[in-house]
MOPAC internal coordinates of N, CA, C and O (Angstrom, degrees):
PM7 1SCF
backbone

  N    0.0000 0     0.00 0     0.00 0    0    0    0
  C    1.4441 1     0.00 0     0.00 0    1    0    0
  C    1.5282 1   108.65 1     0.00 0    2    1    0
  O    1.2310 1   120.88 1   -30.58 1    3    2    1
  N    1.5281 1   115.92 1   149.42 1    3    2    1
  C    1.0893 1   119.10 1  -161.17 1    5    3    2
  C    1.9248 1   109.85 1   -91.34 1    6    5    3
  O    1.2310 1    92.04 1    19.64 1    7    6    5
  N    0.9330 1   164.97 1  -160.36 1    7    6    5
  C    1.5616 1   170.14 1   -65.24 1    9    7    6
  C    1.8863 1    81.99 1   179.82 1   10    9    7
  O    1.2310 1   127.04 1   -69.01 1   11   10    9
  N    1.3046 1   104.07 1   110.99 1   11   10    9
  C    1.5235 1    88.67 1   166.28 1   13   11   10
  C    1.6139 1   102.77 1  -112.83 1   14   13   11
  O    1.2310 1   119.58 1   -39.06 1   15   14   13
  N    1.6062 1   118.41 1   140.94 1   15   14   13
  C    1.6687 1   119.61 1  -170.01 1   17   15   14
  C    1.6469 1   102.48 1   -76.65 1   18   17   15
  O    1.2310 1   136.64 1   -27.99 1   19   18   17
  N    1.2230 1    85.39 1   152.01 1   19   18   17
  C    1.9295 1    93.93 1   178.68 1   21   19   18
  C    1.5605 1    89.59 1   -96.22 1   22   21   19
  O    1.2310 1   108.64 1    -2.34 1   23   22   21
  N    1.0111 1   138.86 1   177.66 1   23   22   21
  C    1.5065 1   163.65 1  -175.26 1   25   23   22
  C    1.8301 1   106.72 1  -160.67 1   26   25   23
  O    1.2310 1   132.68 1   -95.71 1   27   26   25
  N    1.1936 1    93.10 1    84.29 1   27   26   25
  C    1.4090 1    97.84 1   168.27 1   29   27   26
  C    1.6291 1   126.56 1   -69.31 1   30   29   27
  O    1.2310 1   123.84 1   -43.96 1   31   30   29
  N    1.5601 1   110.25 1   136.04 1   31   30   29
  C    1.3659 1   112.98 1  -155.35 1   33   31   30
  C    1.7140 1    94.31 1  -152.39 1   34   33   31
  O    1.2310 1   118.92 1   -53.68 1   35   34   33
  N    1.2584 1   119.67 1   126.32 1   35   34   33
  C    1.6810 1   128.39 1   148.15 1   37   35   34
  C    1.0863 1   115.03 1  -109.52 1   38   37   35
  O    1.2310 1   128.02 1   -14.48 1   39   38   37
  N    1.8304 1   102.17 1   165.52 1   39   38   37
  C    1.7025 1    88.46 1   166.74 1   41   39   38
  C    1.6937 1   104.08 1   -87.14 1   42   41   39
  O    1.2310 1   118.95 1   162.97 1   43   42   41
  N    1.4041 1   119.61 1   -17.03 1   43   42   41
  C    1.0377 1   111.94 1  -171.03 1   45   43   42
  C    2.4426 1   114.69 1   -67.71 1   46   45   43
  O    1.2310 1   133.30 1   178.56 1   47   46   45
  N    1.3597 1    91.89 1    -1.44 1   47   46   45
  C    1.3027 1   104.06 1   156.02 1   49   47   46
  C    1.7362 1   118.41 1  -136.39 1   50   49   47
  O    1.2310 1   123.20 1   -71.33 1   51   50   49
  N    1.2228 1   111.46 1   108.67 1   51   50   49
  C    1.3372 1   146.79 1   151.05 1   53   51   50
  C    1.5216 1   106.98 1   -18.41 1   54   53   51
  O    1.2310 1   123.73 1    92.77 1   55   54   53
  N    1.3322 1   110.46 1   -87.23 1   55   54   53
  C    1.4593 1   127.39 1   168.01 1   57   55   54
  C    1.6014 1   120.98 1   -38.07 1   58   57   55
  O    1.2310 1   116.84 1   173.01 1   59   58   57
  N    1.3714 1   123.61 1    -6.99 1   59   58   57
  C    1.6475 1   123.31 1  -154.76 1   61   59   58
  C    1.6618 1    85.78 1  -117.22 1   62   61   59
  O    1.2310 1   119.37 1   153.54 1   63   62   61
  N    1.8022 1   118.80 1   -26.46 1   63   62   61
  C    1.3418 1   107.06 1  -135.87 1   65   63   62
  C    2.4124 1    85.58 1   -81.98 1   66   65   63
  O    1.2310 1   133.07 1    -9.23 1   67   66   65
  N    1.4548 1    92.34 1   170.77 1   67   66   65
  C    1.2489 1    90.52 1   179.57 1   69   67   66
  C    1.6802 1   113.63 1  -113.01 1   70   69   67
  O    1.2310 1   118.23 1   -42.80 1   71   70   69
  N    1.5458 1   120.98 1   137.20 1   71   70   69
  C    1.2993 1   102.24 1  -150.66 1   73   71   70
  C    1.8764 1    68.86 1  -129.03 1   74   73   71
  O    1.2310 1   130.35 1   -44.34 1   75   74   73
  N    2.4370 1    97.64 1   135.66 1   75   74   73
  C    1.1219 1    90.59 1   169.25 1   77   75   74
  C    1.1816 1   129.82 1    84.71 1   78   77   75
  O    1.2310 1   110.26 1   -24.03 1   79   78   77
  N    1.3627 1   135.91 1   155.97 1   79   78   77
  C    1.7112 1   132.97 1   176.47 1   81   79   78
  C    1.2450 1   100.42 1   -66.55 1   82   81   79
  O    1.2310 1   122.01 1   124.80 1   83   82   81
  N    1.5824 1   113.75 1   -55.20 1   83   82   81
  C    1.4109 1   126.99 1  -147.42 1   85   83   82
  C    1.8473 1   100.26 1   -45.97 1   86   85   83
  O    1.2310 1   135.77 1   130.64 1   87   86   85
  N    1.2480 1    87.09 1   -49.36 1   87   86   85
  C    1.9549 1    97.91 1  -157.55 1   89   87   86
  C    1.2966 1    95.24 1   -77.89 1   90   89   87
  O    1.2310 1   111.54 1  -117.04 1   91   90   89
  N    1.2796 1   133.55 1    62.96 1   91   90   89
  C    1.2917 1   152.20 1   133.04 1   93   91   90
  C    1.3596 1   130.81 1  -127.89 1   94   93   91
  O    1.2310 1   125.25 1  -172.35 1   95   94   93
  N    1.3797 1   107.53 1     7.65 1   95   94   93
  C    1.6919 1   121.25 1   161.70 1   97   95   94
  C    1.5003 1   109.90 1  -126.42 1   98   97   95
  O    1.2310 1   126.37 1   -12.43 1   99   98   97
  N    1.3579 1   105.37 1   167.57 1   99   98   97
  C    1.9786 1    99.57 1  -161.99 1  101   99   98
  C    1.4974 1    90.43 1   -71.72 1  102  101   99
  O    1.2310 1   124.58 1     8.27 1  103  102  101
  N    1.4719 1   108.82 1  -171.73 1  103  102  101
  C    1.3639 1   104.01 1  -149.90 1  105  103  102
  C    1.0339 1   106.27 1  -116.67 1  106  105  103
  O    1.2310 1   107.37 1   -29.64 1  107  106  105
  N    1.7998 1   141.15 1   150.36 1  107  106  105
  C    1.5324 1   141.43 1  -146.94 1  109  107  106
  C    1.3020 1   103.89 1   -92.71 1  110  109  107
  O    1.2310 1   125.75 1   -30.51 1  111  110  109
  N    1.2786 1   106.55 1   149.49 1  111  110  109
  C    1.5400 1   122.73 1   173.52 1  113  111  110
  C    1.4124 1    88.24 1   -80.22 1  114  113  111
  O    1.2310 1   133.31 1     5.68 1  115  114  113
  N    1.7339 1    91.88 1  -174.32 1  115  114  113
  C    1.8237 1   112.85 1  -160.96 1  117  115  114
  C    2.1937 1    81.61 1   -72.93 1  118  117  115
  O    1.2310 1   127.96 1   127.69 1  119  118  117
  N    0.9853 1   102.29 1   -52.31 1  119  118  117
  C    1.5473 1    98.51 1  -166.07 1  121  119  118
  C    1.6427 1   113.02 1   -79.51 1  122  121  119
  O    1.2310 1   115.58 1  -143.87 1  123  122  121
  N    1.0099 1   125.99 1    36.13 1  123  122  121
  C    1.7458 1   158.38 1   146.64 1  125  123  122
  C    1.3466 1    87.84 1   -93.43 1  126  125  123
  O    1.2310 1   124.93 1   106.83 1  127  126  125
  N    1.2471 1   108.14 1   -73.17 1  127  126  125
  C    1.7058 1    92.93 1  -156.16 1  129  127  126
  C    1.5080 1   136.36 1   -83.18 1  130  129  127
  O    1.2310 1   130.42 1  -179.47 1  131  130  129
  N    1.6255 1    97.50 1     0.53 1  131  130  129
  C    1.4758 1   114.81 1   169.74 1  133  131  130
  C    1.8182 1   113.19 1   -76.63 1  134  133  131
  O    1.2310 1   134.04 1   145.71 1  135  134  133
  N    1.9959 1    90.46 1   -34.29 1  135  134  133
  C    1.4729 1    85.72 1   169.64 1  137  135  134
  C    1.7364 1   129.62 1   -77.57 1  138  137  135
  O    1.2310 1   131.56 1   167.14 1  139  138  137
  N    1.2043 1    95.28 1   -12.86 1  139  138  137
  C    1.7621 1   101.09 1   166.77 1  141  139  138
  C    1.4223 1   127.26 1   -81.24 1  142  141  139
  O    1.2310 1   123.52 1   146.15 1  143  142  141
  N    1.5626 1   110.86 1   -33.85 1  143  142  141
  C    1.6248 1   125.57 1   144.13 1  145  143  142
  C    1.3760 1   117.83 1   -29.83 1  146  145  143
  O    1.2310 1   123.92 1   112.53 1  147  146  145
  N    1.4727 1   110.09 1   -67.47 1  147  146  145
  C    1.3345 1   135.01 1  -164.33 1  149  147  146
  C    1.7019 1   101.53 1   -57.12 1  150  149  147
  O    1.2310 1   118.00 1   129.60 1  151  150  149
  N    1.4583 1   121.41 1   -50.40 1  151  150  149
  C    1.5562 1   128.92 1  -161.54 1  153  151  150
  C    1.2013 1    88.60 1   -84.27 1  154  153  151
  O    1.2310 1   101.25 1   174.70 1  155  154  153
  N    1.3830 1   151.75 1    -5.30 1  155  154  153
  C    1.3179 1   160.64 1  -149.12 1  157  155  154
  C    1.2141 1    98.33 1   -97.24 1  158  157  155
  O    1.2310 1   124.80 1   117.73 1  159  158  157
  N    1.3521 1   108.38 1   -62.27 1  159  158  157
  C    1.5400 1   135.56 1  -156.67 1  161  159  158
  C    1.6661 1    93.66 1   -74.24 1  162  161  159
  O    1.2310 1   127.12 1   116.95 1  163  162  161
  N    1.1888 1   103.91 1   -63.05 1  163  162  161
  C    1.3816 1   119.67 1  -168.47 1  165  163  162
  C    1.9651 1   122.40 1   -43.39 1  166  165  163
  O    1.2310 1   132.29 1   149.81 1  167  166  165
  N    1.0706 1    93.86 1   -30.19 1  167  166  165
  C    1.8217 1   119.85 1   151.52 1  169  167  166
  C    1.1209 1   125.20 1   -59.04 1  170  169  167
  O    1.2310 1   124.07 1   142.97 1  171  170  169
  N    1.2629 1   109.80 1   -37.03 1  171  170  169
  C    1.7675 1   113.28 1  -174.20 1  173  171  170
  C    1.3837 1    98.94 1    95.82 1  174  173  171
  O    1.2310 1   112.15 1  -172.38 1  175  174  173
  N    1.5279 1   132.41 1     7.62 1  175  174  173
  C    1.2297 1   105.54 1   179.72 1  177  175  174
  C    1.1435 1   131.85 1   -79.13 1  178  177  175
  O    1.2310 1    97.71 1    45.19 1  179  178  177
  N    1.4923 1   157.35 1  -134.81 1  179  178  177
  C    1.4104 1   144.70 1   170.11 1  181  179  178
  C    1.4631 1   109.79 1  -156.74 1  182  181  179
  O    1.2310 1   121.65 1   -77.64 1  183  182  181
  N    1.2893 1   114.45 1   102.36 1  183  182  181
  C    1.6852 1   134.78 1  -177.11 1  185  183  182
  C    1.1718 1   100.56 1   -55.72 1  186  185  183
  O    1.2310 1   130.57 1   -29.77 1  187  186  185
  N    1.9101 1    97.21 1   150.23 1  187  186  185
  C    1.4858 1   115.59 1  -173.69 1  189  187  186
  C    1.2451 1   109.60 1  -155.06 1  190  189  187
  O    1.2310 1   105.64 1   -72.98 1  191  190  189
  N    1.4160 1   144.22 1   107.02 1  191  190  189
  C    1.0165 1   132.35 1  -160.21 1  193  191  190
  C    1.3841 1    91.32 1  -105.43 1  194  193  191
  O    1.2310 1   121.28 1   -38.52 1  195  194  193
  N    1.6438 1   115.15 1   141.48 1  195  194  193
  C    1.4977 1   144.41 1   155.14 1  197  195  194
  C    1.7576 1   132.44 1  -109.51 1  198  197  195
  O    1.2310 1   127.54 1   -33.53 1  199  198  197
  N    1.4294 1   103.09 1   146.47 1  199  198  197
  C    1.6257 1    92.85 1   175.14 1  201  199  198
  C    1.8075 1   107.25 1  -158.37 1  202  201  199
  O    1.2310 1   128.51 1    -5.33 1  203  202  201
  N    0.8201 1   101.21 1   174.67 1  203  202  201
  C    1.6320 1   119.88 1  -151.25 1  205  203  202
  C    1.0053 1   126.34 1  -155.90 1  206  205  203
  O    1.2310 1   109.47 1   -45.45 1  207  206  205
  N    1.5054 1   137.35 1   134.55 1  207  206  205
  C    1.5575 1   138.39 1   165.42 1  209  207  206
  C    1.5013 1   114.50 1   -45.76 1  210  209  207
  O    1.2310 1   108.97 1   -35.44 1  211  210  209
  N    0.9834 1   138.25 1   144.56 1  211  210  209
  C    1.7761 1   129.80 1  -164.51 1  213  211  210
  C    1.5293 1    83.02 1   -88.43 1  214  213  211
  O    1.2310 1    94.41 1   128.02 1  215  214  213
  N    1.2752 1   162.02 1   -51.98 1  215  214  213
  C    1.3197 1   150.47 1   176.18 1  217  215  214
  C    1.2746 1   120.15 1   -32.01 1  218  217  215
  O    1.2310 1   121.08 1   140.90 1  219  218  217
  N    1.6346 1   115.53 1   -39.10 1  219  218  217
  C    1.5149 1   129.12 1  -155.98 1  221  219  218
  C    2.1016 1    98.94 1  -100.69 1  222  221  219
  O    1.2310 1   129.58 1   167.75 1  223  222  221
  N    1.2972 1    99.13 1   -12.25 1  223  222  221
  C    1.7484 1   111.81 1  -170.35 1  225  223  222
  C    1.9669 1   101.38 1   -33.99 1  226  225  223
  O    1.2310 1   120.03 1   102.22 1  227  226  225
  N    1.2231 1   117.54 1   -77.78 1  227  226  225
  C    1.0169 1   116.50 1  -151.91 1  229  227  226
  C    1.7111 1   105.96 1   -90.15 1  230  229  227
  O    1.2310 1   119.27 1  -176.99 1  231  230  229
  N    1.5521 1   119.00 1     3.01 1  231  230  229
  C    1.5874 1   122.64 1  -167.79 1  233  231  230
  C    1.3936 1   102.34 1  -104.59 1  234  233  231
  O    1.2310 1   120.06 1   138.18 1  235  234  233
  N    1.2151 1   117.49 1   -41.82 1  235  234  233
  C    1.5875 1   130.61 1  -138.60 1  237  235  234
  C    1.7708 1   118.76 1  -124.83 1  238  237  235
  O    1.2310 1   119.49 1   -22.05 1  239  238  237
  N    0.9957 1   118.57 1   157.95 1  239  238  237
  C    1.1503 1   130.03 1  -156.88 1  241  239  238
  C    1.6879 1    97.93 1   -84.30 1  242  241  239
  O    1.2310 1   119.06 1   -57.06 1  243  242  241
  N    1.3666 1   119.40 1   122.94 1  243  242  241
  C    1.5942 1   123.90 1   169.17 1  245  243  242
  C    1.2130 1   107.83 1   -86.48 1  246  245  243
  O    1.2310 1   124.67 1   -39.53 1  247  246  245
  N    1.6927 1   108.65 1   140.47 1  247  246  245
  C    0.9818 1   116.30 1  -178.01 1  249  247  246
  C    1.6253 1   120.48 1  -106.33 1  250  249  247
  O    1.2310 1   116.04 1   -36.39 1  251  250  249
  N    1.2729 1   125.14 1   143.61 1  251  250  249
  C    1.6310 1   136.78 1  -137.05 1  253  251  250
  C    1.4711 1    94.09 1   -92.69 1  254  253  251
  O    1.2310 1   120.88 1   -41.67 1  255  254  253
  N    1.3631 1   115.93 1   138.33 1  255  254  253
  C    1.7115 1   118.20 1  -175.97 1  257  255  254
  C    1.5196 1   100.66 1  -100.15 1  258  257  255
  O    1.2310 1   116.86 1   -85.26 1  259  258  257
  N    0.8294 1   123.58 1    94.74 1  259  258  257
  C    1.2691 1   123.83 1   159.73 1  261  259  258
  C    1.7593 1   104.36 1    91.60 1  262  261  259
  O    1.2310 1   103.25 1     7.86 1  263  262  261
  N    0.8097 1   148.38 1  -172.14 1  263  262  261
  C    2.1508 1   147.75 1   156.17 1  265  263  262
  C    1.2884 1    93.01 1   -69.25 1  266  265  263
  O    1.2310 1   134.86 1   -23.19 1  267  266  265
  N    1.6816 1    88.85 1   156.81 1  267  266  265
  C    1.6209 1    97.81 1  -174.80 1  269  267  266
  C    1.6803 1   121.76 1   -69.07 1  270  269  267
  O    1.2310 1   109.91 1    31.37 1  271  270  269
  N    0.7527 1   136.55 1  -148.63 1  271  270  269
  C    1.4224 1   128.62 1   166.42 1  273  271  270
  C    1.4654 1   112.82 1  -104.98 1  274  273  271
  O    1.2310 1   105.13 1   -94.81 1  275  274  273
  N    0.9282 1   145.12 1    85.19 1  275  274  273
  C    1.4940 1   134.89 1  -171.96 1  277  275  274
  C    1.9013 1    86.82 1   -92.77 1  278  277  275
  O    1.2310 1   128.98 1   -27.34 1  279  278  277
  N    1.2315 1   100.30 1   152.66 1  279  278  277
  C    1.4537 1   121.15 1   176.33 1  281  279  278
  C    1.4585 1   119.03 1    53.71 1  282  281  279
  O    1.2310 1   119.30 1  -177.96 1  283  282  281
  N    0.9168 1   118.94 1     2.04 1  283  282  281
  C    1.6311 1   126.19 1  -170.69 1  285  283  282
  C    1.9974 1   101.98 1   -76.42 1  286  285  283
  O    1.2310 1   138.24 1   -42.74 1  287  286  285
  N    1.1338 1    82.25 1   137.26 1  287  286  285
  C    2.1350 1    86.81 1  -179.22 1  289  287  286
  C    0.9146 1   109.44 1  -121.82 1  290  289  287
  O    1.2310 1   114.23 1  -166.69 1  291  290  289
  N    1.3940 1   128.53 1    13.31 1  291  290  289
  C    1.6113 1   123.66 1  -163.33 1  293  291  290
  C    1.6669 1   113.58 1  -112.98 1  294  293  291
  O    1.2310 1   113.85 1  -116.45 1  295  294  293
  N    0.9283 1   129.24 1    63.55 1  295  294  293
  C    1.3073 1   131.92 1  -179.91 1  297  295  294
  C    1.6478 1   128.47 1    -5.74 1  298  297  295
  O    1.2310 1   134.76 1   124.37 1  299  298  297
  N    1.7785 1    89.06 1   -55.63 1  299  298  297
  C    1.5645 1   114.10 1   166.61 1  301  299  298
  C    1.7476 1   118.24 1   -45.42 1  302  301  299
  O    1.2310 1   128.49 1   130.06 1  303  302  301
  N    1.7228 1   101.25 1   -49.94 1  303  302  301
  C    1.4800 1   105.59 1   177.59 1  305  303  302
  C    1.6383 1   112.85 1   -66.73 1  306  305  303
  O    1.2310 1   123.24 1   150.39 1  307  306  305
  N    1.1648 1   111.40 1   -29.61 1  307  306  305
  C    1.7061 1   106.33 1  -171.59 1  309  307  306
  C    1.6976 1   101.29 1   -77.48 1  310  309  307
  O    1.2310 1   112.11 1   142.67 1  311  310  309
  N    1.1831 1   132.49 1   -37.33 1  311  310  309
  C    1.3740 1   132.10 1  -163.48 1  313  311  310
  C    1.6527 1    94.43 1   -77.02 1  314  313  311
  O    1.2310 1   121.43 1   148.61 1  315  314  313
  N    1.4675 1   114.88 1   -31.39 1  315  314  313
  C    1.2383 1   116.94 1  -178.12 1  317  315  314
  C    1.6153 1   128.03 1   -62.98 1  318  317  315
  O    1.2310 1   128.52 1   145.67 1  319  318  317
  N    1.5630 1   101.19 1   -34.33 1  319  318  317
  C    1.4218 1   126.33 1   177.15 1  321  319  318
  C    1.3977 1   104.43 1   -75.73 1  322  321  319
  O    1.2310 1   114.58 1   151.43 1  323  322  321
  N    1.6867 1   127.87 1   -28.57 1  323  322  321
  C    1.3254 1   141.75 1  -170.03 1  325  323  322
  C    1.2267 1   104.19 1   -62.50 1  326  325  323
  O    1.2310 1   120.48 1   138.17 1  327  326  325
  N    1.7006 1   116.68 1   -41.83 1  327  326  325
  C    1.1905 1   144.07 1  -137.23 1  329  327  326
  C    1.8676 1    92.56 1  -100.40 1  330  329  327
  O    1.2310 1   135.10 1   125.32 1  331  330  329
  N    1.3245 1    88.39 1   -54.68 1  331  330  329
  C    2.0267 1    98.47 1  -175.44 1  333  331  330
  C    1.8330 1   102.68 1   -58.83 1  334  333  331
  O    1.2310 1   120.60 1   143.18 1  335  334  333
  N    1.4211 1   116.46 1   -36.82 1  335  334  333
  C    1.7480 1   124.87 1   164.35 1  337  335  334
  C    1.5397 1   102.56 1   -46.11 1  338  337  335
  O    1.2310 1   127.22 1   115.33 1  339  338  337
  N    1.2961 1   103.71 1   -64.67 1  339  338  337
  C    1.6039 1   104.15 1  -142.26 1  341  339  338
  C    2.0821 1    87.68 1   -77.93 1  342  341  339
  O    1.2310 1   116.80 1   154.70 1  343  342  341
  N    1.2684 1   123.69 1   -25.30 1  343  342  341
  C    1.6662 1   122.02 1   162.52 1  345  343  342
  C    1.5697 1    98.51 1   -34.27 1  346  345  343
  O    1.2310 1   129.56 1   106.84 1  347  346  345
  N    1.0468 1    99.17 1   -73.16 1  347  346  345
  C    1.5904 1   102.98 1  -151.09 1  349  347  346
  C    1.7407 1   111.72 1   -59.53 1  350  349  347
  O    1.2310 1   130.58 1   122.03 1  351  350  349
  N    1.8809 1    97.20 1   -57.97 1  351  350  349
  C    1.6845 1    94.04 1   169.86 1  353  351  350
  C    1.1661 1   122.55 1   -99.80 1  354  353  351
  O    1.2310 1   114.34 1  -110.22 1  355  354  353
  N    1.2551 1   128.32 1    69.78 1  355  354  353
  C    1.2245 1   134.35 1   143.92 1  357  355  354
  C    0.9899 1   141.57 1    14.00 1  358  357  355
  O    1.2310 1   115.55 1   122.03 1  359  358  357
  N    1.4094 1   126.06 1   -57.97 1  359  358  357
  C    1.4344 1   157.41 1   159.46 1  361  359  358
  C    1.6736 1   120.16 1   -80.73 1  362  361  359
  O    1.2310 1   127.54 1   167.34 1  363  362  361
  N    1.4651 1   103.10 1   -12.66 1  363  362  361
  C    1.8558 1    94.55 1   171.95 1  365  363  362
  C    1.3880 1   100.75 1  -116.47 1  366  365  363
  O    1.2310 1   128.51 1   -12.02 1  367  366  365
  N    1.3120 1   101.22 1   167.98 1  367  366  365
  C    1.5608 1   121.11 1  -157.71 1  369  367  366
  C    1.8101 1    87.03 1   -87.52 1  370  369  367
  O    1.2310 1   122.25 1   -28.40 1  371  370  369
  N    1.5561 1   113.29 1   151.60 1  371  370  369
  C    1.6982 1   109.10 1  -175.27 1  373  371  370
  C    1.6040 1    74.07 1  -132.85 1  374  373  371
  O    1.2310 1   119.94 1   -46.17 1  375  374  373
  N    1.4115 1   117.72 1   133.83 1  375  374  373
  C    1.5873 1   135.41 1   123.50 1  377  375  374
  C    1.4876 1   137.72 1  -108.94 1  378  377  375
  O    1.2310 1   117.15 1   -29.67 1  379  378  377
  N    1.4028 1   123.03 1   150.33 1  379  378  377
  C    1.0492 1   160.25 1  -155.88 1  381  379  378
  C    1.8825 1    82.93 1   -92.22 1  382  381  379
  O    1.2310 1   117.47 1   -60.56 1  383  382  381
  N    1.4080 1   122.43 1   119.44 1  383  382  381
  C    1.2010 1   157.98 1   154.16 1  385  383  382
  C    1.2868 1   117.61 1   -89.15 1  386  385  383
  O    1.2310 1   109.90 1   -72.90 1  387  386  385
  N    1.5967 1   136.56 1   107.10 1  387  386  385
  C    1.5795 1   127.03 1   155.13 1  389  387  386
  C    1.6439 1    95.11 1   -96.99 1  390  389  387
  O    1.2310 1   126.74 1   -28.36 1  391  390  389
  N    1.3957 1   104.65 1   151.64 1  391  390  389
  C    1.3945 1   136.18 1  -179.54 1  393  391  390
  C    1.5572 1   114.87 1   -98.10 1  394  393  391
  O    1.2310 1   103.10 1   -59.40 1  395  394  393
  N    1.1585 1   148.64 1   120.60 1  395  394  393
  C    1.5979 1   130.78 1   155.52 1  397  395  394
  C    1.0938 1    96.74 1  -116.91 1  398  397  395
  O    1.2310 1   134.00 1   -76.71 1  399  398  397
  N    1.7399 1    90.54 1   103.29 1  399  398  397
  C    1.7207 1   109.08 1   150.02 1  401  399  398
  C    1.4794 1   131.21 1   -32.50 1  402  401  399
  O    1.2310 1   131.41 1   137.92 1  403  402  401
  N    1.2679 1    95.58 1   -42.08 1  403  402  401
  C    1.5792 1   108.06 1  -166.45 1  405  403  402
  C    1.6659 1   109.65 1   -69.76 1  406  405  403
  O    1.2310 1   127.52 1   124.92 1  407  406  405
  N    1.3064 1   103.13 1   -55.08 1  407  406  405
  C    1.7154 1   133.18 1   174.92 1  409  407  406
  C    1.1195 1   111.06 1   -55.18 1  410  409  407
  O    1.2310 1   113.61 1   139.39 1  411  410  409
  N    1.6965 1   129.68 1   -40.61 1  411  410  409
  C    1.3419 1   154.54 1  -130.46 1  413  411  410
  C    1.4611 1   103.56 1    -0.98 1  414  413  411
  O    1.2310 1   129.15 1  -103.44 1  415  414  413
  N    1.5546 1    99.97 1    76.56 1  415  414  413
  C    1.5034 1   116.14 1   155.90 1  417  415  414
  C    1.8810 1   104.66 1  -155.01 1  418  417  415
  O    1.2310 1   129.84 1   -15.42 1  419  418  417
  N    1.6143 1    98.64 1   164.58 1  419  418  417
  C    1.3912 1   120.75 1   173.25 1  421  419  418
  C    1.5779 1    98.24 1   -53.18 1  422  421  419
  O    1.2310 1   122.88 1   -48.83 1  423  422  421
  N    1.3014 1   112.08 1   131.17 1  423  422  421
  C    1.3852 1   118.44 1   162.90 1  425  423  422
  C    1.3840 1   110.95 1   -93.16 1  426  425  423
  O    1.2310 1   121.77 1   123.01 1  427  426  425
  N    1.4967 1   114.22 1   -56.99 1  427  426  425
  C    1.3138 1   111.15 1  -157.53 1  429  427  426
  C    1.5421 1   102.43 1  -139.93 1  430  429  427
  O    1.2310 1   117.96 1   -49.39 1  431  430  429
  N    1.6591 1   121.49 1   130.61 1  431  430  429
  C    1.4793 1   110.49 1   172.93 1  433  431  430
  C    1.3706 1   109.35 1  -149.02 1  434  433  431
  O    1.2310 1   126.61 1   -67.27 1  435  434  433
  N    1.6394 1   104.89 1   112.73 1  435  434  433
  C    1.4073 1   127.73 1  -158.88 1  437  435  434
  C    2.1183 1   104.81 1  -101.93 1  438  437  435
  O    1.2310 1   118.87 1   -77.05 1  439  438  437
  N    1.2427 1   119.75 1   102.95 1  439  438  437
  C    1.1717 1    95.93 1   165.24 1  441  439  438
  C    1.7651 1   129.32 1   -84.11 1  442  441  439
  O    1.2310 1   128.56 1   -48.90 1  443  442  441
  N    1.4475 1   101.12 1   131.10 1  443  442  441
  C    1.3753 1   116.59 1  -161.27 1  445  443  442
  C    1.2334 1   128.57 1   -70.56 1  446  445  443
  O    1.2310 1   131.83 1   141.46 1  447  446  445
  N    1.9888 1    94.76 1   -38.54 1  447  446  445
  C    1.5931 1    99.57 1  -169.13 1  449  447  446
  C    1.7793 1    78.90 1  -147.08 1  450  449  447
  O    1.2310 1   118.49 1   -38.28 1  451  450  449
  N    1.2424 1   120.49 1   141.72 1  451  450  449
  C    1.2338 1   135.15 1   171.03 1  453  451  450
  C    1.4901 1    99.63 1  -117.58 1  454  453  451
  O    1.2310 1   136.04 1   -43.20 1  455  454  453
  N    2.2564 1    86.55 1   136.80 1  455  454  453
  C    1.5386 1   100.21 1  -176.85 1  457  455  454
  C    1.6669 1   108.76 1   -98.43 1  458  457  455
  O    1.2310 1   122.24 1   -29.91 1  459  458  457
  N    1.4121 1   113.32 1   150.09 1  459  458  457
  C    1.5560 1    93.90 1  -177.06 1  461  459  458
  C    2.0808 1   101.08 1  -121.10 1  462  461  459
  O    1.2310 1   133.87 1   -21.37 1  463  462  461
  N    1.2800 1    90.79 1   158.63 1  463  462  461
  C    1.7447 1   107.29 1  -159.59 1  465  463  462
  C    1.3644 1   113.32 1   -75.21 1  466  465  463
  O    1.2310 1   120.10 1   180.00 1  467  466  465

């Protein structure tokens, strides 16, 4: 087996810890993340954007930006709303929530934009 990378992480740093698959590959442009929108949608599931103090990430309860998206098809509009979250908090980490109605569980939860302390 070839060199596997360490990713150094404390809790006593916030900023180091790794949240998720995603945040172990460099990080997606807007059209990365329209295509993760897009496969989102494409399920039938129903987007929900969340965000959080980067301290509180892995302990604490995220709090919901606005209702989820039920019926929305527009990929463009959800990354946009992602975007109007991560305006305001700056400093907290915002992820991307899919919903299955059907399942009634979290399918998929991608953080988008990480806040730093």
């Amino acid at each position: 087996m070839g060199d596997i990378q360490y990713y150094q992480s404390s809790l006593s740093d916030p900023n180091s810890r790794k949240l998720e698959t995603f945040s172990y590959l460099p990080e997606m442009n807007n059209d990365g993340l329209i295509k993760q929108i897009q496969y989102i949608l494409n399920q039938g599931w129903y987007p929900m954007i969340e965000y959080t103090e980067p301290e509180h990430a892995s302990d604490h309860y995220w709090y919901m930006w606005k209702l989820p998206m039920f019926g929305e098809t527009d990929a463009e509009k959800i990354l946009a709303e992602a975007t109007a979250c991560h305006k305001i908090h700056t400093a907290h980490h915002i992820r991307l929530v899919a919903y299955d109605h059907y399942k009634q569980t979290q399918t998929v939860m991608i953080v988008i934009f990480r806040g730093m302390m």
